[in-house]
N, C-alpha and C positions, 0 to 999 in steps of 0.2 A: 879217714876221708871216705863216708860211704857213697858220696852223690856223684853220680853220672859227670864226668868231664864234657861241657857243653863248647861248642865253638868260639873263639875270644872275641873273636869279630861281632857277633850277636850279642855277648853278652857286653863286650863296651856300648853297642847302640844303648842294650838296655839301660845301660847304666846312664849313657848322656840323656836320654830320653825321662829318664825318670827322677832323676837331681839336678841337672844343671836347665838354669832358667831359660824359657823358650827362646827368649832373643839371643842367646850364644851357641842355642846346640848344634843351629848349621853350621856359625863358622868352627865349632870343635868339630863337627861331622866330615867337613871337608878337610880339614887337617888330618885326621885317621884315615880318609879315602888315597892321603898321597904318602907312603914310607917318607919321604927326604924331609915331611914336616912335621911328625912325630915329635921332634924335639919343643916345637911349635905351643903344643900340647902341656909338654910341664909346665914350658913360661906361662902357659894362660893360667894354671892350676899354683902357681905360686903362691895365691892369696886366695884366698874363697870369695873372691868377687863373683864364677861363674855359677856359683851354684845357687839353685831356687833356695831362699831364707828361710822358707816354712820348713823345710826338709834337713836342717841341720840341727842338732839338739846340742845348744852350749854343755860345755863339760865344766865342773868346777874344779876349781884349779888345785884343788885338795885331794881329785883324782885325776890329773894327769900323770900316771903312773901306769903302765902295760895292764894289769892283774886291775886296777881298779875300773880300766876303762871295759877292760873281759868282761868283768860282772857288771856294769851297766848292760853290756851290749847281752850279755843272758838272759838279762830280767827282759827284754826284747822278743828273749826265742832266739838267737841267733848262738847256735854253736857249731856250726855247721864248716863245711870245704869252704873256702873263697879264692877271689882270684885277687892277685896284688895290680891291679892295672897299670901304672907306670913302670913296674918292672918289667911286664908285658913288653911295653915300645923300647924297654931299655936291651931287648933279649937276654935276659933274665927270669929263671924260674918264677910261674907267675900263679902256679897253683898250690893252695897254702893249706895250712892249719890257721885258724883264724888267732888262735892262742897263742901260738910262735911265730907268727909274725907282728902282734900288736907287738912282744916283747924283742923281735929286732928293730923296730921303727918308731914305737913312742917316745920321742923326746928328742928325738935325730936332729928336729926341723927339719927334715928333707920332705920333699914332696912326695905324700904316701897318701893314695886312694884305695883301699881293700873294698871291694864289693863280695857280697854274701846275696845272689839274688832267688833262694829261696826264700826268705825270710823280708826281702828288701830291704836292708841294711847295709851298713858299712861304715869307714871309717878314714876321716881325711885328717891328714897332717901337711900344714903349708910351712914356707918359707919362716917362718915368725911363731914365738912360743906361744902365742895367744890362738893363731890359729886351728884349732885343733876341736874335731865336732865329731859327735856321731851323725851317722846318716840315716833318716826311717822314711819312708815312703807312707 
């Protein structure tokens, strides 16, 4: 992990600010501005309703596999530190290798946001096996 550990607070604006569609980023804005509704935050993140469409790149279902989704997100430029954002609010280590984390979280369904915002990318996993996208700005 060579890159600078950046403040998480800024880097979730970034992250709302630059994925999820304008008409939901204030009410997630406000839900990060208050701890007690943090939890608030996954329920919204359950499905990929909040995120801007343009900015999710479907995966095909031939690599929904950690290693296949790695080298998608490569061929990207993204190999880089990220942060796990939900583990973030969950108080859980939240600064990652991007490699070993796709391979504790793809396939979980659990709600999994990794941001890489040198590159602008990342990687969501919702509720639902279908749910599952890279992110590119």
């Amino acid at each position: 992990m060579n890159e600078t550990v950046r403040d998480i607070g800024e880097v979730f604006m970034e992250f709302v600010k630059e994925f999820v569609a304008k008409d939901r980023q204030h009410r997630i804005l406000s839900f990060f501005d208050n701890k007690k509704n943090w939890r608030k935050i996954e329920n919204e993140f359950h499905t990929s309703n909040p995120f801007d469409t343009q900015k999710l790149l479907e995966i095909e279902s031939r690599h929904h596999n950690a290693n296949s989704i790695y080298l998608l997100m490569e061929k990207l430029g993204t190999h880089e530190h990220c942060y796990s954002l939900l583990d973030y609010l969950n108080n859980k280590p939240y600064h990652c290798d991007l490699k070993e984390k796709l391979s504790d979280t793809v396939g979980y369904n659990i709600e999994t946001i990794i941001f890489c915002p040198t590159t602008k990318t990342g990687y969501y996993e919702g509720g639902h096996a279908k749910d599952r996208y890279i992110l590119k700005a």
